[in-house]
C-alpha positions in Angstrom: -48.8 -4.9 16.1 -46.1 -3.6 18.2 -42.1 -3.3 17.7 -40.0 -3.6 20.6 -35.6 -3.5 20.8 -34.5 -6.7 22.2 -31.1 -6.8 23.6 -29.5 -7.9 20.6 -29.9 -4.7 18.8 -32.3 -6.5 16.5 -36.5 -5.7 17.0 -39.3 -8.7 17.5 -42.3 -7.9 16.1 -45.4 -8.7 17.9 -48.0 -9.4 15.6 -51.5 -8.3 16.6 -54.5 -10.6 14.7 -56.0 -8.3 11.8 -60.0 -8.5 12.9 -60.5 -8.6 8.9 -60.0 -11.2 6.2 -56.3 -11.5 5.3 -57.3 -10.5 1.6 -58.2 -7.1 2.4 -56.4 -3.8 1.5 -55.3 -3.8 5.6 -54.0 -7.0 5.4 -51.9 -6.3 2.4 -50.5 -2.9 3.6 -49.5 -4.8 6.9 -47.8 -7.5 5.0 -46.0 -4.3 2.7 -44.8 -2.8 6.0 -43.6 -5.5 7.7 -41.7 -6.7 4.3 -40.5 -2.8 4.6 -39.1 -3.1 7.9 -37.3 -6.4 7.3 -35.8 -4.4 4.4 -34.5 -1.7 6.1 -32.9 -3.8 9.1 -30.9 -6.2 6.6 -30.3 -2.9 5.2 -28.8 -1.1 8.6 -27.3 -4.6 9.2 -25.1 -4.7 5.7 -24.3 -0.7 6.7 -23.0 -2.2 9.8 -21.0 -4.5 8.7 -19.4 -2.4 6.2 -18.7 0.2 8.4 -16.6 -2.6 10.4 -14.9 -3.7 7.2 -14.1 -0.1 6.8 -12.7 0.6 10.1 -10.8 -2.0 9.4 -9.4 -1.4 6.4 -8.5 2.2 7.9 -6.6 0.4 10.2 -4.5 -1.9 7.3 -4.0 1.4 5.6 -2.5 2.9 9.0 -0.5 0.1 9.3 0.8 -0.3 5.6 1.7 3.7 5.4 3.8 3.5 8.7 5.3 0.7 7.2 6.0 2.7 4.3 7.3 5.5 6.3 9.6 3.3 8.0 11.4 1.5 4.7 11.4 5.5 3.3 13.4 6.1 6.1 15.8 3.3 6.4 16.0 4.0 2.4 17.3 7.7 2.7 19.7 6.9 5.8 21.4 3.8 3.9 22.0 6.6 1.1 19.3 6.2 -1.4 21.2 5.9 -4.9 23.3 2.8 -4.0 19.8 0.9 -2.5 17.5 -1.6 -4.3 15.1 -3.8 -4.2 15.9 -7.5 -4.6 13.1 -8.6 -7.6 10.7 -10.9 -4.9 10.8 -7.4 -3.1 9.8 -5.6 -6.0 7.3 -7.9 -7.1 5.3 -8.2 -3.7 5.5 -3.8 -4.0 4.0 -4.3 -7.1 1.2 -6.5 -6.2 0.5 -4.4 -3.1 -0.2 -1.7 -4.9 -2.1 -2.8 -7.9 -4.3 -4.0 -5.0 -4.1 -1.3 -3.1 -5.4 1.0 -6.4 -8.1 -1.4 -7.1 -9.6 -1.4 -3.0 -9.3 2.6 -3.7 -10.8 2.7 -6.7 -14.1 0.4 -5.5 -14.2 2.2 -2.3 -14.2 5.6 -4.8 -17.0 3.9 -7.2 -19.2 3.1 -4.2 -19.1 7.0 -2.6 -19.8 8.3 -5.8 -22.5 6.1 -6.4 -24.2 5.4 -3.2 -27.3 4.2 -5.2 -26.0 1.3 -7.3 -28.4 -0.6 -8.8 -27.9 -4.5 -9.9 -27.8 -3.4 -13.5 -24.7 -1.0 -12.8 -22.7 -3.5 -11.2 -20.3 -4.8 -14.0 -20.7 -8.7 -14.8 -18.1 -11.6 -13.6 -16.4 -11.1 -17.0 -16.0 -8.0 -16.7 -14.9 -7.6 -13.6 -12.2 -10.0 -14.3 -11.1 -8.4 -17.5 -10.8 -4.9 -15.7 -9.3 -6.5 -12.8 -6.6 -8.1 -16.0 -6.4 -5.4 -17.3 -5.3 -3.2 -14.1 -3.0 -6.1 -13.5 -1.0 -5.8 -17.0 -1.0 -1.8 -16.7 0.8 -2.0 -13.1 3.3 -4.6 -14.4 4.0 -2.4 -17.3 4.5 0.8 -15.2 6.7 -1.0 -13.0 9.0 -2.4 -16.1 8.7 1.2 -17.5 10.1 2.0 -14.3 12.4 -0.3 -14.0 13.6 1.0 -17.6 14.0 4.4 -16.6 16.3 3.1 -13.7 18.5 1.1 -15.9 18.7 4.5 -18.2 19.5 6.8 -15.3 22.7 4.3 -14.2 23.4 4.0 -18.0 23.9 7.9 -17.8 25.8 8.1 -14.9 28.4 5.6 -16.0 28.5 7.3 -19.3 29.3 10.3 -17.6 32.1 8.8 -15.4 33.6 7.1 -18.6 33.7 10.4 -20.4 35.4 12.1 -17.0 38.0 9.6 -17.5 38.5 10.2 -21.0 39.0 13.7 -20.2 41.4 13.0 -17.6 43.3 10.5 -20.0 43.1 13.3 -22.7 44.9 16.4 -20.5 47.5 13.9 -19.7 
């Protein structure tokens, strides 16, 4: 047998006749290397392939962060305090970034375990109920948030209302 590269990137195998009975010990070790190197190219193939998903997911998160950059900016010049979000604004933010914390945190799960097997990999329901779960934290951070803001304003109208009762009261 001999392996040659076509021009695909993928190899043909040229299969030499085994001179003995296909129920010998050569015949099986053939059949257990050929089934190897099948193996190993959908292997290198699904590397591939992930490596283009990830280049191009590099490329979203470039993207997204200049994005980012460029709303931070047009935030500060417009004065900061006296900007915010409309609620569908707020709401797409939101959903971005539960996403964007779940991508980061599979991506994290597969580089620290490069060897997953199938009995690692959590189950349909599970997934879903983490992926719930992640969902309900994210909307309760941002209503926490959301909180805080209404607090801060509370303070600082509070504090303007007891400036003009001082006024009023060295009058």
């Amino acid at each position: 047998m001999a392996c040659r590269p076509s021009g695909s990137g993928s190899y043909t195998v040229v299969i030499i006749p085994l001179r003995t009975s296909l129920y010998s010990l050569d015949a099986l070790r053939f059949y257990l290397w050929i089934k190897r190197l099948k193996d190993l190219e959908q292997e290198k193939d699904a590397l591939c392939s992930g490596l283009e998903i990830l280049e191009k997911t590099r490329l979203w998160y470039l993207q997204r962060l200049e994005e980012n950059r460029a709303r931070q900016f047009n935030t500060e010049a417009k004065s900061g305090a006296g900007c915010s979000m409309d609620s569908a604004s707020e709401a797409r933010s939101c959903l971005l970034r539960s996403l964007i914390q779940r991508v980061n945190g599979s991506l994290g799960s597969v580089m620290s375990e490069p060897n997953v097997t199938s009995s690692s990999i959590p189950s349909l329901p599970e997934a879903v109920a983490d992926s719930d779960l992640r969902w309900h934290n994210t909307i309760l951070t941002q209503e926490v948030s959301n909180k805080n803001h209404q607090i801060s304003m509370l303070e600082l109208e509070k504090d303007a209302l007891l400036e003009q009762l001082d006024e009023l009261q060295a009058h």
